[in-house]
VOSEMI-871431 format. One line per 4 residues: for each residue x, y, z of C-alpha. Coordinates in nm, 4 decimals. Example, Ala and Ser with C-alpha at 12.3 -4.5 7.8 and 13.67 -1.06 7.14 Angstrom:
BEGIN
1.2300:-0.4500:0.7800; 1.3670:-0.1060:0.7140 .
% end
This chain:
BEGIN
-1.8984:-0.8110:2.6776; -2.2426:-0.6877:2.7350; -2.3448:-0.3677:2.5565; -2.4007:-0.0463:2.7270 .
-2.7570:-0.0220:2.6604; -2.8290:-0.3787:2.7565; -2.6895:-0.3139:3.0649; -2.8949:0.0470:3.1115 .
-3.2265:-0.1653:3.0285; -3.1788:-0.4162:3.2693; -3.1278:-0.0987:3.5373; -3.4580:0.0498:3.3960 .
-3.6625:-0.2527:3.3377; -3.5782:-0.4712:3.5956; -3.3845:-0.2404:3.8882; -3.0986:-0.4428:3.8335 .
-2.8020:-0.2781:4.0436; -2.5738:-0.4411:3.9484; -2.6025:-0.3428:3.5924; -2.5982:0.0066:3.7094 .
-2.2701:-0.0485:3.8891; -2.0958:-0.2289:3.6148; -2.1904:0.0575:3.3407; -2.0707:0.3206:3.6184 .
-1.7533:0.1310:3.6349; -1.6788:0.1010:3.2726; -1.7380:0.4130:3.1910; -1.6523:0.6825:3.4906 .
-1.2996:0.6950:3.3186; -1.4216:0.8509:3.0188; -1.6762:1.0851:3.1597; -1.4465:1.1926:3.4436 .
-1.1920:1.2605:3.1740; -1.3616:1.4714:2.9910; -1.5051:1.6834:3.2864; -1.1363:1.6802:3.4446 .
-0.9467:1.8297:3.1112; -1.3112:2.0719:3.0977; -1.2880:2.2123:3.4135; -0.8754:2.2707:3.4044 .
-0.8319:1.9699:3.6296; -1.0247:2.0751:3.9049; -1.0529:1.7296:4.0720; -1.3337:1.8177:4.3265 .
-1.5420:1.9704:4.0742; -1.4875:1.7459:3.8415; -1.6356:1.4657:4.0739; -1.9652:1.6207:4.0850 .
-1.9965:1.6331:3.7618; -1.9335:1.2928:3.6426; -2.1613:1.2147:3.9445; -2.4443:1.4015:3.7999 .
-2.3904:1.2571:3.4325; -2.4808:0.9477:3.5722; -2.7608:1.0403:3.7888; -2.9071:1.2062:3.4324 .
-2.8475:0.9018:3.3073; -3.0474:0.6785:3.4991; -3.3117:0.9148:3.5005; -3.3376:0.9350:3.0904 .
-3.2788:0.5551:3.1050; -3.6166:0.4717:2.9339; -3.5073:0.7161:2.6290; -3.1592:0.6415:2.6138 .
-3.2221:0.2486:2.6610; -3.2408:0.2032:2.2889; -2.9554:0.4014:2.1738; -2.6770:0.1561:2.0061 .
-2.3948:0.3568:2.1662; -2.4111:0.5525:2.4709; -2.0220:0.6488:2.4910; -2.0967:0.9580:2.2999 .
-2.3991:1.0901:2.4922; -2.1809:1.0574:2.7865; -1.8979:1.2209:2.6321; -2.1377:1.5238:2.5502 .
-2.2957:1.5482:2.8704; -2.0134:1.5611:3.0734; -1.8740:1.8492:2.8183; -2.2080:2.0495:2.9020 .
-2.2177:1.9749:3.2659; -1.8989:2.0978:3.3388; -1.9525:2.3929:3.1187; -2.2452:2.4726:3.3298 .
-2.0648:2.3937:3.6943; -1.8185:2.6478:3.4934; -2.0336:2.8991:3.4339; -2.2493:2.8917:3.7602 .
-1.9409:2.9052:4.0124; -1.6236:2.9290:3.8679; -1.6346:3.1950:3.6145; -1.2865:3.3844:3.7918 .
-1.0932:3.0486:3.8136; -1.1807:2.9521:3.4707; -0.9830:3.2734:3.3632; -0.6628:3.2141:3.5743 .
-0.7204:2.8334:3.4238; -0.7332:2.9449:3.0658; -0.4636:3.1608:3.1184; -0.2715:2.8502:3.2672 .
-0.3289:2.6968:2.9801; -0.2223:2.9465:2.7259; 0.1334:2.8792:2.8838; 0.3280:2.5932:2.6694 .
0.3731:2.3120:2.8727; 0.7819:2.2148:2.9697; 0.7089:1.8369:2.9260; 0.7581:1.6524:2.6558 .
0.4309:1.5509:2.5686; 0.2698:1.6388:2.2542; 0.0591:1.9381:2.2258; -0.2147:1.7392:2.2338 .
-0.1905:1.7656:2.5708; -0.3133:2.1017:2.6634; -0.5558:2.1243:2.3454; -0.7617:1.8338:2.4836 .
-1.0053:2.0908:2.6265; -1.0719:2.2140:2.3284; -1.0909:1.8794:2.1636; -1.3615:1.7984:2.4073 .
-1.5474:2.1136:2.2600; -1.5427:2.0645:1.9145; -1.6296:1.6935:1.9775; -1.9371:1.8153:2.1333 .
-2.0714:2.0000:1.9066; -2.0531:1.7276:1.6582; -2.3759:1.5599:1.5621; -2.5076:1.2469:1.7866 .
-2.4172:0.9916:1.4542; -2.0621:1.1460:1.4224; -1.9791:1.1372:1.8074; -2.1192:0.7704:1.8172 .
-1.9462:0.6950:1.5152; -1.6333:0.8452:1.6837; -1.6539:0.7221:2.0290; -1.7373:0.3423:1.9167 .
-1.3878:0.3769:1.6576; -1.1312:0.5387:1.9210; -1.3119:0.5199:2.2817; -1.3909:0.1305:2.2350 .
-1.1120:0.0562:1.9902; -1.3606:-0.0723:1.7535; -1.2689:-0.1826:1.4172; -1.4519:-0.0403:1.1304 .
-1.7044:-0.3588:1.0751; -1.7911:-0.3657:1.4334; -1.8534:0.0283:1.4356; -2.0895:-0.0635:1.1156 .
-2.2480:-0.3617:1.2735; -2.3274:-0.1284:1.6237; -2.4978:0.1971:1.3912; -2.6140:-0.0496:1.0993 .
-2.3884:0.0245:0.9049; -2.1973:-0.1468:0.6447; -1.8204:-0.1405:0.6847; -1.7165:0.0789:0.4217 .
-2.0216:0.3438:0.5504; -1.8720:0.3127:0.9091; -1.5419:0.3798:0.7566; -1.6449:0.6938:0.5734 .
-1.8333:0.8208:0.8619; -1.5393:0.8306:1.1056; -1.3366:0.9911:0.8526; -1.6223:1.2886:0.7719 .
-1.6065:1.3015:1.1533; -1.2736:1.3312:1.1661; -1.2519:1.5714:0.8613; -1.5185:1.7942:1.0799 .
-1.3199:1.8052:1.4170; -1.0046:1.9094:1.2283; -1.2124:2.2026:1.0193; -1.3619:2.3102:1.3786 .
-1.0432:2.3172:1.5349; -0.8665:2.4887:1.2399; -1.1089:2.7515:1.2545; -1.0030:2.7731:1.6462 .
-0.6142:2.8332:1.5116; -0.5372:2.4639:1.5642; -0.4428:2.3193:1.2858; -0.3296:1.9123:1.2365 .
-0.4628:1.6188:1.0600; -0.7436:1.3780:1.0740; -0.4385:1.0952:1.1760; -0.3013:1.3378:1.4477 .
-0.6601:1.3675:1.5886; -0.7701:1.0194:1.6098; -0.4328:0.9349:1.7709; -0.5336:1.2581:1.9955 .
-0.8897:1.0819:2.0795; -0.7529:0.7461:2.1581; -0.5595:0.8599:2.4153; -0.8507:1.0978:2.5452 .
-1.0673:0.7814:2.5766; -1.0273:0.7454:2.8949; -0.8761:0.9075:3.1969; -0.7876:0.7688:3.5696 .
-1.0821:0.8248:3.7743; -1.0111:0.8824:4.1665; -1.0294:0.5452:4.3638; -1.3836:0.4723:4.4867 .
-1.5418:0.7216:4.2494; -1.7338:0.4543:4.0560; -1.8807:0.3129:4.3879; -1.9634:0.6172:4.4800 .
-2.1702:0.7530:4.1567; -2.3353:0.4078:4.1267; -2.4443:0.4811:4.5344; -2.5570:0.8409:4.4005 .
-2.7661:0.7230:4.0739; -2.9254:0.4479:4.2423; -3.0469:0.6743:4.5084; -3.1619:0.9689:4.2454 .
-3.3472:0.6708:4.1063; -3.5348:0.5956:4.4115; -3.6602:0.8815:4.4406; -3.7847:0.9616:4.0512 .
-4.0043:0.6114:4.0948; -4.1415:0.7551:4.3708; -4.0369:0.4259:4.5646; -4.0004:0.6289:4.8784 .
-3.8434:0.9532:5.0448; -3.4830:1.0094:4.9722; -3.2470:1.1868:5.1938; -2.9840:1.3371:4.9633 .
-2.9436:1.7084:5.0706; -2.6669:1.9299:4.9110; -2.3729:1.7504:5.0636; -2.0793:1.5782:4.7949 .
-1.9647:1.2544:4.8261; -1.6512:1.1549:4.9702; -1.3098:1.0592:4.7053; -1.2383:0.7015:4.8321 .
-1.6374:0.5396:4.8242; -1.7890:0.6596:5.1341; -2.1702:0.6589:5.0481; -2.5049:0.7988:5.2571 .
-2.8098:0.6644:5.1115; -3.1693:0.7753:5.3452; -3.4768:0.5992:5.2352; -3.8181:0.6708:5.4056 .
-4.0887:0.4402:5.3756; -4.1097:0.1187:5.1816; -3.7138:0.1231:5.1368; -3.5987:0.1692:5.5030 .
-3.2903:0.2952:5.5767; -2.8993:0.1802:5.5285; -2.5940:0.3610:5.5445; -2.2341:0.2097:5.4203 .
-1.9056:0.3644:5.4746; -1.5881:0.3362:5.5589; -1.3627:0.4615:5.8296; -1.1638:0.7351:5.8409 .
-0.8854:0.5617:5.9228; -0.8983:0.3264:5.6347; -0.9287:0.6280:5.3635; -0.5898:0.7747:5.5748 .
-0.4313:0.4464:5.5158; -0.5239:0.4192:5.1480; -0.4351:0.8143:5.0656; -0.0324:0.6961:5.2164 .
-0.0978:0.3804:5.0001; -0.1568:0.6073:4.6541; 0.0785:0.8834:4.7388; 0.3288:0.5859:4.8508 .
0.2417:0.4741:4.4332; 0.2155:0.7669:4.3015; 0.5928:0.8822:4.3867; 0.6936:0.4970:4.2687 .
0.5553:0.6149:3.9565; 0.7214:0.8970:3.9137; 1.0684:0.7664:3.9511; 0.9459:0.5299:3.6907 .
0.8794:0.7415:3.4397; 1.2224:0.8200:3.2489; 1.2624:0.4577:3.2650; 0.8694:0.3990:3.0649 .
0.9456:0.6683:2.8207; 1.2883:0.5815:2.7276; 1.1494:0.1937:2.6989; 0.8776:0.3609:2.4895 .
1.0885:0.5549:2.2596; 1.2705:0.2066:2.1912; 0.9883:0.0024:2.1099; 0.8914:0.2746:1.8916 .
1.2158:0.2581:1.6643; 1.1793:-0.1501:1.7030; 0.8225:-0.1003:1.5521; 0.9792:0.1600:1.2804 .
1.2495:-0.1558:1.2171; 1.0346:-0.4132:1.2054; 0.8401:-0.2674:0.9650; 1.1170:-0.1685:0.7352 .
1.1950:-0.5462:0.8195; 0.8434:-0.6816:0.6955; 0.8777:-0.4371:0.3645; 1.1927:-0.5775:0.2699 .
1.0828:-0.9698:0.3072; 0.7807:-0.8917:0.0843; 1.0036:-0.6976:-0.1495; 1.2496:-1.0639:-0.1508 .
0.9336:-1.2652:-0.1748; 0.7639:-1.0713:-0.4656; 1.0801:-1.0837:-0.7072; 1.1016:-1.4582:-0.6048 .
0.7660:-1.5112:-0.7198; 0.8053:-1.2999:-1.0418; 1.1902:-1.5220:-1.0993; 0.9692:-1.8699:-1.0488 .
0.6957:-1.7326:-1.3139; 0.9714:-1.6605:-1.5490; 1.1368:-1.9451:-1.5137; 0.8572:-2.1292:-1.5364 .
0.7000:-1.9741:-1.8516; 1.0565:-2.0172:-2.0147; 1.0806:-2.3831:-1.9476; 0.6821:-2.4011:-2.1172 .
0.7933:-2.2520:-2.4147; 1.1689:-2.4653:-2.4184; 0.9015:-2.7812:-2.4299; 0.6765:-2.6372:-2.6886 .
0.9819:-2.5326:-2.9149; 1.1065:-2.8923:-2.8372; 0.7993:-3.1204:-2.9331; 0.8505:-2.9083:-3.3082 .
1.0508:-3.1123:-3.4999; 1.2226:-2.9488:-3.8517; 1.2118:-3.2962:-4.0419; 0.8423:-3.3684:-3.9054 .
0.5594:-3.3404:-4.1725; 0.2332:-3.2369:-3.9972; -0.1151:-3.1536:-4.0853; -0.3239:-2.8338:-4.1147 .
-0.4689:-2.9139:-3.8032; -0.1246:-2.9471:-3.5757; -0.0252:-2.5517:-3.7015; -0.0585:-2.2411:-3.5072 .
-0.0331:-2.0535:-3.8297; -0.0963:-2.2406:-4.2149; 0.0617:-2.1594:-4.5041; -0.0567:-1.9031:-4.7188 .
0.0209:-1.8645:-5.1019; 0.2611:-1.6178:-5.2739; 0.2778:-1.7092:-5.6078; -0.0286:-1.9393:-5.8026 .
-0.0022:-2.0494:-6.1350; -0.3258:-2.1825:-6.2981; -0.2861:-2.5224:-6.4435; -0.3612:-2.5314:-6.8263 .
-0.6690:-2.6944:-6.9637; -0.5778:-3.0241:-7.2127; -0.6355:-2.9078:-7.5759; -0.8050:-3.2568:-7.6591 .
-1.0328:-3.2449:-7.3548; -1.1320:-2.9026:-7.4260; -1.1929:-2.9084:-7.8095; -1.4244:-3.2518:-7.6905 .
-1.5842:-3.0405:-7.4553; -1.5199:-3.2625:-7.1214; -1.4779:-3.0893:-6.7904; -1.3767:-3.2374:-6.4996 .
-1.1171:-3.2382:-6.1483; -0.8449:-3.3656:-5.9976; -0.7182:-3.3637:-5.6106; -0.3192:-3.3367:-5.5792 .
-0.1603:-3.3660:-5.2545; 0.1689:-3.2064:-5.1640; 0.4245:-3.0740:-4.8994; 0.4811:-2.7126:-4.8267 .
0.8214:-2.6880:-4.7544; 0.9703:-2.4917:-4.4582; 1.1354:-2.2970:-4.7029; 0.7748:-2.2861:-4.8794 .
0.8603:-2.5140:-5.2155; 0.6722:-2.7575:-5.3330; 0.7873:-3.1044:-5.2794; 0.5854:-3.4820:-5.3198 .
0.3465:-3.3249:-5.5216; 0.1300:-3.6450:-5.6473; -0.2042:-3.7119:-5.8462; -0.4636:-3.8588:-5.5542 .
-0.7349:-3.8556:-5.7870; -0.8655:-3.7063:-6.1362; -1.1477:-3.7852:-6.3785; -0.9519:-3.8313:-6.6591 .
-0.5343:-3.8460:-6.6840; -0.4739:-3.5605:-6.8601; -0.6478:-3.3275:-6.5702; -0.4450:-3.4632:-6.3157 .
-0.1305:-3.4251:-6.5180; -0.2069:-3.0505:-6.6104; -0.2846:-2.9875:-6.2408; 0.0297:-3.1327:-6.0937 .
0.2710:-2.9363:-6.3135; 0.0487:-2.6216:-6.2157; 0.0622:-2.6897:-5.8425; 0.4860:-2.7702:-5.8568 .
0.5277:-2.4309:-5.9772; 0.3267:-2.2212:-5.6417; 0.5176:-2.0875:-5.3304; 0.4045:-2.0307:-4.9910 .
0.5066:-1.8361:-4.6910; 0.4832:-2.1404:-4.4940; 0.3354:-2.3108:-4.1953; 0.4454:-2.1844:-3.8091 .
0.4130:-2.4279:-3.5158; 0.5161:-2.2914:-3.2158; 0.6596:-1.9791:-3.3707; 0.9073:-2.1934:-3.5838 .
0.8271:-2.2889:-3.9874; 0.7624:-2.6337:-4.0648; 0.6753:-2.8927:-4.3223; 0.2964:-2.9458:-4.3532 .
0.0834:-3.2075:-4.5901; -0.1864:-3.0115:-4.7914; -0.4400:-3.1532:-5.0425; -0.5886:-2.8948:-5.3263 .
-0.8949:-2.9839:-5.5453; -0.8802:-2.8377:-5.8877; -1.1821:-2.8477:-6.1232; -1.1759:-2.8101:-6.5251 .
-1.4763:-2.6552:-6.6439; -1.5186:-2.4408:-6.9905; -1.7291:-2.1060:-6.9719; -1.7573:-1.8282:-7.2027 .
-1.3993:-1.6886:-7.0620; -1.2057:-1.9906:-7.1362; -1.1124:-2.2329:-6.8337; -1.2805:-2.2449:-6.5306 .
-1.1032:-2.3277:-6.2627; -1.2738:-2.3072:-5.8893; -1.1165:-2.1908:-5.5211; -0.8293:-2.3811:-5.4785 .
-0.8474:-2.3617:-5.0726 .
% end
C-alpha cells in the first residue's frame, strides 16, 4: 500500500489527482469521525469540517509532504476545526449537546461510547511523536516493528512510545474524572479509528481540495463562494482562465433513489443487530475457550517434554552404571574419583644396606580393593632385593577409601615408587604418589 505522504507528494509535485482522491478516500473515515463524535454528531457540520481538513491539507502539502505519518495531523486538525466551527456558531447547541451527553446512554455499549469526545481531546493535545506513534499502532493496526520502521524507530522504542502515550492519555483523562487503563484505552482508540463517512463524501472533499488548490497556484480564477457541498457527491467546480470550466453532478432523482436505497439498509441493519451481538458475545466465549484450550495443550506438552528428559537422563545413567563392572580392574585413568590413602605405613630400611651405606628404590604395583585392601601387591622393580622386599610388606599393610567410577567403588591397578635414601633423620623415603 502506498504511504500517505507518497501519495500527498505526488498531489504537490506532480498535480496528480488521483493521489489526492485516493488519500481523501482512505482517510475521510477517520477525520469525519473525529469531527462527528466533536461536534455531538452534528452530521451537516461535521461535513464541512472534514471538508476543510483536507482543503488545509493540500494547501500545507509542501510542509506536510515529508512527515512519516500524517494520520495524526489529521486526527488533530479535525479536533481543532470542529472546535472552532463550535465555537464560531454553535456555542448554544454545544450546551444542550453536552448536556445530552452527560445522560448515560440505555445501550449496551461500553462507556467508551459517549467519552470518545473527550478521548478526541486529550489525544489532541498530545505531542505530534505520541499522536503519530498512536495513530500508526491503533488507526493503521500497525505492529510495533512497523510503527518503529515508519518514525525510525527500533521496535522496542516504538513499543515504549505507544505505551508513554498511552500512560499520558489515561493521566489526562483521569485528571478529567475518567479513570481506566492504558488496555481499556487502546481498545477505546481502535475502535475510534475510523467512523462511517456519509456516501459520496470522499468524492466530494477530493472535488473541494482540488479546487482550493487551483486557486492557491494561482492556475486560474476559482468560483467557490460560501455554498456547502451536497451529502451524496454532487460537486461545482468554476475555473476562469487557463482551466475553463466543468461542472459534474448528479440528478436529483438519483440521490432520492439512493437515500430509499440506505434507509432501505439501514433498517436491514437494525433488525440485524441482536442477531451480530449475540453472534459476537459467542465468538467471544469461543475465543475465551480456545484459549483456555491452547493453555492446557502447552501445559500436556511441557510435562511431556520434562517426562522424555527424565526418562532419558535415567536410561544415560542405567548405561553408565552398567558399563561398571564390580570384578573389573581398571586404571587411574578410567576413574571419576581415585583412591586416596587412610592409613600409610613406611616401609623399614634393611639393616645391612643401611650400616653399608647403599640407598636405593623400588616400584611395587598393586590393587586397591573396592573395599580399599591391598591385594596382588608385587615387586616390578628394585635396585637391590632387600628394598623391594621391605617395600612390599610396607605397601600390604596401607588402606584406601577407594576408587568411584560412575558413582560406584571399584578395583583399580596402582603403581607406587619408593626410594631408600639415609639423611641425618634416619630413612628417607620420598612422595609416594
Amino acid at each position: 500500500m502506498i504511504e500517505d505522504s507518497e501519495l500527498l507528494r505526488r498531489f504537490h509535485e506532480l498535480g496528480d489527482s488521483a493521489a489526492l482522491a485516493e488519500l481523501v478516500q482512505r482517510r475521510v473515515g477517520l477525520v469525519y469521525g473525529v469531527a462527528l463524535r466533536c461536534l455531538s454528531g452534528d452530521t451537516q457540520t461535521a461535513e464541512d469540517v472534514a471538508q476543510q481538513v483536507f482543503i488545509d491539507l493540500a494547501r500545507k502539502a509542501g510542509g506536510l509532504k515529508s512527515r512519516p505519518v500524517l494520520a495524526g495531523w489529521l486526527c488533530r486538525s479535525a479536533h481543532l476545526e470542529a472546535l472552532a466551527w463550535r465555537r464560531a456558531e454553535w456555542r448554544r447547541k454545544q450546551r444542550e449537546n453536552d448536556y445530552a451527553m452527560e445522560t448515560p446512554a440505555s445501550t449496551p455499549d461500553t462507556p467508551w461510547e459517549n467519552l470518545r469526545p473527550e478521548l478526541d481531546e486529550v489525544l489532541a493535545e498530545l505531542d505530534g511523536k505520541d499522536r503519530d506513534a498512536l495513530a500508526l499502532r491503533f488507526f493503521d493496526n500497525c505492529a510495533h516493528a512497523d510503527v518503529g520502521a515508519r518514525l525510525h524507530l527500533t521496535e522496542n522504542a516504538a513499543r515504549m512510545r505507544v505505551e508513554r502515550a498511552l500512560d499520558k492519555l489515561r493521566e489526562r483523562l483521569a485528571h478529567r474524572g475518567i479513570y481506566s487503563t492504558a488496555t481499556a484505552i487502546g481498545v477505546a482508540l481502535t475502535a475510534s479509528a475510523g467512523h462511517a463517512a456519509p456516501v459520496g463524501l470522499a468524492a466530494t472533499i477530493t472535488t473541494a481540495v482540488a479546487a482550493a488548490h487551483v486557486t492557491g497556484a494561482g492556475a486560474g480564477l476559482l468560483l467557490w463562494g460560501t455554498f456547502k457541498l451536497p451529502l451524496a457527491g454532487t460537486a461545482a467546480l468554476v475555473s476562469v482562465g487557463s482551466l475553463g470550466l466543468w461542472w459534474a453532478g448528479e440528478s436529483e432523482a438519483r440521490l432520492r433513489e439512493e437515500l430509499v436505497q440506505l434507509r432501505g439498509e439501514t433498517a436491514a441493519i437494525a433488525t440485524l443487530r441482536p442477531q451480530i451481538a449475540q453472534l459476537s458475545a459467542q465468538q467471544s466465549e469461543w475465543r475465551h475457550l480456545r484459549a483456555q484450550q491452547e493453555d492446557w495443550e502447552r501445559l500436556l506438552a511441557d510435562v511431556a517434554t520434562a517426562q522424555r528428559r527424565e526418562a532419558e537422563a535415567r536410561q544415560a545413567e542405567e548405561a553408565r552404571v552398567a558399563k561398571v563392572s564390580a570384578n573389573a580392574t581398571y586404571s587411574l585413568r578410567e576413574l571419576d574419583q581415585a583412591p586416596k590413602p587412610t592409613a600409610k605405613r613406611a616401609p623399614v630400611y634393611p639393616v645391612s644396606l643401611r650400616s653399608a651405606g647403599i640407598t636405593g628404590d623400588a616400584m611395587i604395583s598393586f590393587v586397591v580393593g573396592s573395599d580399599g585392601a591391598i591385594r596382588q601387591g608385587e615387586v616390578v622393580s628394585a635396585t637391590h632385593a632387600e628394598f623391594g622386599e621391605a617395600a612390599l610388606k610396607a605397601v600390604q599393610q596401607w588402606t584406601f577409601a577407594p576408587g568411584q567410577k560412575a558413582g560406584l567403588p571399584v578395583n583399580v591397578r596402582m603403581r607406587v615408587p619408593i626410594v631408600f635414601s639415609i639423611s641425618k633423620d634416619g630413612l628417607g623415603l620420598q612422595n609416594w604418589f
